[in-house]
SENU-138114 format. One record per residue (C-alpha): residue number from 1; x, z, y. Coordinates in Angstrom, 1 decimal, always signed. Layout:
BEGIN
{nr = NUM&c1 = X&c3 = Z&c2 = Y}
...
//
This chain:
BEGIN
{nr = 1&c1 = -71.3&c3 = +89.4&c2 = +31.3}
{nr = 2&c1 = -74.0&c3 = +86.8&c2 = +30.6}
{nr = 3&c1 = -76.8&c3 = +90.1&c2 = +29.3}
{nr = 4&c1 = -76.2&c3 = +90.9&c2 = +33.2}
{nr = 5&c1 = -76.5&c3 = +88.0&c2 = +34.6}
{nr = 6&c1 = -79.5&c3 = +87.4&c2 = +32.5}
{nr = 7&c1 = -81.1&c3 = +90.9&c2 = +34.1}
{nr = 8&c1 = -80.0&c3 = +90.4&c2 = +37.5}
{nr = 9&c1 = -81.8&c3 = +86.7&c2 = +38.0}
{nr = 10&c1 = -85.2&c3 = +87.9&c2 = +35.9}
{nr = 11&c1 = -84.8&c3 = +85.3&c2 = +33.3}
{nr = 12&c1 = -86.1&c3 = +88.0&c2 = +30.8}
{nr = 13&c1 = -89.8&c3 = +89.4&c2 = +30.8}
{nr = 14&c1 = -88.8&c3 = +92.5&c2 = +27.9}
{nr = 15&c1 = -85.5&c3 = +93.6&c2 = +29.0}
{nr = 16&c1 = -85.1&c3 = +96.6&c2 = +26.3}
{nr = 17&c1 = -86.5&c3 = +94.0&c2 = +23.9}
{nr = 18&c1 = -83.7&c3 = +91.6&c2 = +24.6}
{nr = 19&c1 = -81.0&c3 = +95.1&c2 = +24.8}
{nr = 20&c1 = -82.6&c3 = +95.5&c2 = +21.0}
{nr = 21&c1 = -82.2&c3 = +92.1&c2 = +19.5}
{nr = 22&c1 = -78.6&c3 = +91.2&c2 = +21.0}
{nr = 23&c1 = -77.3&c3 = +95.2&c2 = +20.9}
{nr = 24&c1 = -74.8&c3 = +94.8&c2 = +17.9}
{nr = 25&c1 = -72.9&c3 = +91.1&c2 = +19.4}
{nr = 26&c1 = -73.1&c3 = +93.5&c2 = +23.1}
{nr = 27&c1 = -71.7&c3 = +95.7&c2 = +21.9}
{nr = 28&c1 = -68.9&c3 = +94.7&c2 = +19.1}
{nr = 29&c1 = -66.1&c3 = +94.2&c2 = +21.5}
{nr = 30&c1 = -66.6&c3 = +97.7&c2 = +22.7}
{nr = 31&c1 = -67.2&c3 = +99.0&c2 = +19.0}
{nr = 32&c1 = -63.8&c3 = +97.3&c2 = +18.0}
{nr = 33&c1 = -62.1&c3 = +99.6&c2 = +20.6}
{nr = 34&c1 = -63.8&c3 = +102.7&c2 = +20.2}
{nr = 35&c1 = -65.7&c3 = +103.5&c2 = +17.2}
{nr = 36&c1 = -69.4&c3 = +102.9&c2 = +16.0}
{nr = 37&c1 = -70.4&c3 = +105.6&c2 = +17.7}
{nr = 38&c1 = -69.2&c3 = +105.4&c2 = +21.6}
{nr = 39&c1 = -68.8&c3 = +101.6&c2 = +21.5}
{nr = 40&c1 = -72.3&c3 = +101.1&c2 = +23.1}
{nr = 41&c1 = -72.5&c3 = +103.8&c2 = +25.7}
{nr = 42&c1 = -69.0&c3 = +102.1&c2 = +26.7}
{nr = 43&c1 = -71.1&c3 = +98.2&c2 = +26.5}
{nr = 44&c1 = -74.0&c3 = +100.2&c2 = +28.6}
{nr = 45&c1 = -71.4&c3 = +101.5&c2 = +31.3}
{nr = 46&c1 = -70.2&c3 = +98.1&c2 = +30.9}
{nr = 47&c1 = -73.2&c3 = +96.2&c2 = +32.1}
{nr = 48&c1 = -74.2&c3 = +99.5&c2 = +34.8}
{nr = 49&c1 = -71.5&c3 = +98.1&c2 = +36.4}
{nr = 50&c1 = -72.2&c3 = +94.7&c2 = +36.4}
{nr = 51&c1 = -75.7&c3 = +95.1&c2 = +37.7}
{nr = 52&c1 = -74.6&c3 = +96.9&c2 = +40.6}
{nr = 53&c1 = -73.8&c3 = +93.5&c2 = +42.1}
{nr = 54&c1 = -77.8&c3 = +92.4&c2 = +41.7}
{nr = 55&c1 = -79.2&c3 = +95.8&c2 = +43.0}
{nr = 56&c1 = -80.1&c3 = +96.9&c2 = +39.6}
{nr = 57&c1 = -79.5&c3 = +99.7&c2 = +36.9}
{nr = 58&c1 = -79.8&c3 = +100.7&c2 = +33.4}
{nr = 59&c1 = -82.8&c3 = +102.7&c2 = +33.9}
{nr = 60&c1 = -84.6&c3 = +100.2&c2 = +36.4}
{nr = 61&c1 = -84.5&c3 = +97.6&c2 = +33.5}
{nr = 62&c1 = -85.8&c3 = +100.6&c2 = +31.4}
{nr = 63&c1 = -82.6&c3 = +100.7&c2 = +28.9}
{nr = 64&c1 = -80.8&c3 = +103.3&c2 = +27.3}
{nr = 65&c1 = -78.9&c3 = +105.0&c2 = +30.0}
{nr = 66&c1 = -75.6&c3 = +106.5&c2 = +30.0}
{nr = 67&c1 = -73.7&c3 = +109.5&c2 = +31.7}
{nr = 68&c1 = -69.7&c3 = +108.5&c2 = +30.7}
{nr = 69&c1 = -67.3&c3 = +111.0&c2 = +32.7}
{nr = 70&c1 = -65.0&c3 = +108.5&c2 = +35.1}
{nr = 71&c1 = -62.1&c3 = +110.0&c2 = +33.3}
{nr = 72&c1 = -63.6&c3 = +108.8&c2 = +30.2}
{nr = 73&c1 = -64.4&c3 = +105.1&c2 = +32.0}
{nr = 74&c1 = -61.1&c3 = +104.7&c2 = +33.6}
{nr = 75&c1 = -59.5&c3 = +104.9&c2 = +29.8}
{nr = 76&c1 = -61.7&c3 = +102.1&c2 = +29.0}
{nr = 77&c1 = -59.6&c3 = +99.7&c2 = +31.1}
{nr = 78&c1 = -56.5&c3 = +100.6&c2 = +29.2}
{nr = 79&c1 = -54.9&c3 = +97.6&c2 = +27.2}
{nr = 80&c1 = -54.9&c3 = +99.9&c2 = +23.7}
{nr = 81&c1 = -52.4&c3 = +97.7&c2 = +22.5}
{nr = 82&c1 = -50.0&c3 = +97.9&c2 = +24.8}
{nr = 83&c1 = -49.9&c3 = +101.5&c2 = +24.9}
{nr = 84&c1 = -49.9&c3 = +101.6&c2 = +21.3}
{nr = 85&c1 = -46.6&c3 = +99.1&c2 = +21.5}
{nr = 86&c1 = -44.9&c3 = +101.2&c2 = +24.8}
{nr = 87&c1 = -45.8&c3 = +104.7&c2 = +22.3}
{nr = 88&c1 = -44.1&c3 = +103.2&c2 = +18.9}
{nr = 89&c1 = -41.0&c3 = +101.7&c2 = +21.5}
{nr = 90&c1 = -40.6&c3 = +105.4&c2 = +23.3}
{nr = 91&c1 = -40.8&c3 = +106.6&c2 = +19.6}
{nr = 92&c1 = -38.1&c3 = +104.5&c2 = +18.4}
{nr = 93&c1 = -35.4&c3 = +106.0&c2 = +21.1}
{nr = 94&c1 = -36.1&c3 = +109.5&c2 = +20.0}
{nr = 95&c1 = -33.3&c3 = +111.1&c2 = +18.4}
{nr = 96&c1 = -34.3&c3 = +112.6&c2 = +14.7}
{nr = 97&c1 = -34.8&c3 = +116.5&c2 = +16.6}
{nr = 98&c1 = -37.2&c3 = +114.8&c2 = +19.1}
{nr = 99&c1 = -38.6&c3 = +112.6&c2 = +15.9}
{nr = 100&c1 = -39.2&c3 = +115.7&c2 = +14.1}
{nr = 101&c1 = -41.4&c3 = +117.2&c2 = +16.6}
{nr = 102&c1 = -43.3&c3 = +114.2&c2 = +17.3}
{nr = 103&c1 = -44.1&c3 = +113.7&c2 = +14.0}
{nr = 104&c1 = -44.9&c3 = +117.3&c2 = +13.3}
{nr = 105&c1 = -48.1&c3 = +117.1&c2 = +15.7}
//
């Protein structure tokens, strides 16, 4: 991610300024996926990981940090579309007993 790389070759003098002013186009991918709410602690995580790989961290660059479960970031790298598709074709071979339940919860 270009914010990271950004961060980790200190081409930015106001980090959390720059977080502020490009937050929103950061984090819309992520907001897309989740919701409003959790979208940017998922686009923080994001770039945590990122600047791993120049010895930095959210709260050396003094942004916003983040405390995600792993549980909760190993979801994030699940194509929601696919699953979505795999759900509706599983759905398709149940018989209408097995519909019945499903669609009861």
């Amino acid at each position: 991610m270009l914010f990271a790389m950004i961060c980790g070759f200190g081409e930015a003098e106001d980090v959390p300024d720059l977080w502020v002013q490009h937050q929103v186009s950061l984090c819309e991918d992520f907001v897309h996926r989740y919701s409003e709410q959790t979208g940017p602690h998922y686009a923080l995580a994001d770039i945590e990981e990122l600047l791993t790989s120049y010895n930095l961290s959210l709260q050396k660059l003094h942004l916003p940090t983040v405390d995600l479960p792993a549980s909760v970031l190993e979801r994030a790298n699940f194509d929601v579309v696919e699953e979505q598709a795999k759900a509706n074709s599983y759905t398709m071979q149940l018989n209408s007993e097995q519909r019945n339940v499903v669609e009861s919860y």
